[in-house]
Structure formats: structure tokens, C-alpha cells
N, C-alpha and C positions, 0 to 999 in steps of 0.2 A: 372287513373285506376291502374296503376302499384305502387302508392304510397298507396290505398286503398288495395291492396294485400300485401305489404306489413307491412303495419301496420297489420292486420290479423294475418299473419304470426308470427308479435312481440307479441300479445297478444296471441295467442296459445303459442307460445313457454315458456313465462311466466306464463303463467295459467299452464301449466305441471311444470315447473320448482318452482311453489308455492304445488301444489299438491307431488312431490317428498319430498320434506323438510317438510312436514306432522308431520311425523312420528320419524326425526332426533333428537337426543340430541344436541342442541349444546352447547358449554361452550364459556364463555367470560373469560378472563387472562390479570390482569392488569400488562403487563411485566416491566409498570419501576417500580413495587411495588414491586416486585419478587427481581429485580436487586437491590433494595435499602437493605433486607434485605439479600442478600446472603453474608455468612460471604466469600466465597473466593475474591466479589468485594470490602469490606471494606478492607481488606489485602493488595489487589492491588492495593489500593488508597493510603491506608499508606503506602506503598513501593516505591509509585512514591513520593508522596509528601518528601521522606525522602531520594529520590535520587536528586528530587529537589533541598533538601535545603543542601545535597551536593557539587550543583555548587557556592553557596556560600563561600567556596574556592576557588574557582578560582580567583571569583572579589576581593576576599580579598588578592590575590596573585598579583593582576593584580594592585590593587591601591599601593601596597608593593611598587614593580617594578620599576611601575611609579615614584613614588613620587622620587625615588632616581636617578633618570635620569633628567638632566638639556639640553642634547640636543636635540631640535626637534623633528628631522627626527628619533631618537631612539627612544622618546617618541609615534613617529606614527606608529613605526613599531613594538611596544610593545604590541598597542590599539589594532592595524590589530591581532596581532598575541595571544592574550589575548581572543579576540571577534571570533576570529576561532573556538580556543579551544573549550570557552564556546556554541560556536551555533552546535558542530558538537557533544561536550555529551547529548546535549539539544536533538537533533535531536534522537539518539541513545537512551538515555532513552523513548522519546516520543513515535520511534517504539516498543522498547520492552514492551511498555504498550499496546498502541493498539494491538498487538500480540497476549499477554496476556488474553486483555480483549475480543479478536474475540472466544478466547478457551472458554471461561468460557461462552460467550453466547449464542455459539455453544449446551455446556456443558448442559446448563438451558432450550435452545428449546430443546433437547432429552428428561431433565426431563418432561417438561411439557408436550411429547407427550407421556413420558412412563406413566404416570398418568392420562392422559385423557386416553387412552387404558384402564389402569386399573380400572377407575371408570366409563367404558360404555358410553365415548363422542365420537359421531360421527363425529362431528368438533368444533373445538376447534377457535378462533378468538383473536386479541389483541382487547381490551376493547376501545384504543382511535378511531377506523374503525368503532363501535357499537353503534347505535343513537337509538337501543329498542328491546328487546327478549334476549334470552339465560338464561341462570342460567353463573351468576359470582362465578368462582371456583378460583380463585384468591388466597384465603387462603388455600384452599384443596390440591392446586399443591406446595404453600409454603413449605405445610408440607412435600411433595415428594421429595422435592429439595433435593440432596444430599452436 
């Protein structure tokens, strides 16, 4: 009996919670399409990739080094200390990307919520949670993007 009650209860509550959403605008937002064309993330990519390919000194410091060391235990205490370096600017750049890239996506949800405001969405959704309805504004909040 208490399972027939509340089934009841789920279907009221959804039958109001489909009758509320009536009358709503909602927008769909395909955000990795947003984030593909925003120029401050293509920047940030070229900036990492270009800090990247300056650990490529290191190694090339480090094979230097190496090669002109014939004893051992220097040679391992070169690798230790070569492989530091490199993993701990690796680390450092890698944070100050993700850093970066939490700002700019931070940056991008404002835009698209200042844009669904301005164009009268009453909720706004990412498009891969979307399996049917909405109007996809996708390009519309592109254009918003600052």
C-alpha cells in the first residue's frame, strides 16, 4: 500500500513539475564548441605548448652533461637531478595552465549566462545532458563571447 502511495505521489509530482516547464524557454549550449572557438583558449594552448617545448632544454642540457661524465654514480646523480628539474617545471607549467584555463571557463559560464539573460532564456543546459527539446543557442552565445 505505501509503495502505491508513493508512486502517486512521484506521478503528481512530475505531472506539476512537467506542467511548470510549459511555458519555460530553455536553451541548449554546446560548451566544448564555445571553448574550441574562443580565442583566449587557443592562446592558452599556444602558450603552454610553447612552454612545453621549452623543457626541451633541459633534456638537451641534460644529454650535454651526461655525455661528458664517464663516472657512474655522477652520471646517476645527473639523471636524478636533470629529471627533478624537468618534472617539477613540467608540474609548474601544467598548474599554471589549469589555472588559467578554470579562469577563462569561469569567464565563458558568465558569458553564456549574461546572454541567455539577454536573449530571454529561462534555463540554459549543456547540449551533451540533452537527449530532445530546447532551441540550441550555441552560435548566439558564441557571438556573446567576449
Amino acid at each position: 500500500m505505501n509503495k502505491i502511495k508513493i508512486g502517486l505521489i512521484m506521478c503528481c509530482i512530475l505531472m506539476f513539475a512537467q506542467i511548470g516547464f510549459a511555458g519555460e524557454k530553455i536553451g541548449i549550449v554546446d560548451i566544448q564548441a564555445i571553448v574550441n572557438k574562443s580565442s583566449a583558449v587557443k592562446a592558452l594552448k599556444q602558450e603552454h605548448s610553447s612552454q612545453l617545448q621549452s623543457l626541451n632544454s633541459i633534456v638537451t642540457e641534460a644529454q650535454n652533461a651526461i655525455a661528458k661524465e664517464t663516472d657512474p654514480q655522477r652520471i646517476v646523480a645527473l639523471q636524478d637531478k636533470y629529471n627533478n628539474d624537468f618534472n617539477n617545471r613540467k608540474n609548474i607549467i601544467d598548474k599554471q595552465y589549469q589555472t588559467k584555463l578554470s579562469s577563462i571557463e569561469n569567464s565563458i559560464r558568465r558569458d553564456i549566462i549574461e546572454s541567455a539573460k539577454k536573449n530571454k532564456y529561462d534555463f540554459v543546459v549543456a547540449k551533451s545532458v540533452v537527449f530532445y527539446g530546447g532551441d540550441d543557442i550555441t552560435e548566439l552565445v558564441s557571438k556573446d563571447i567576449k
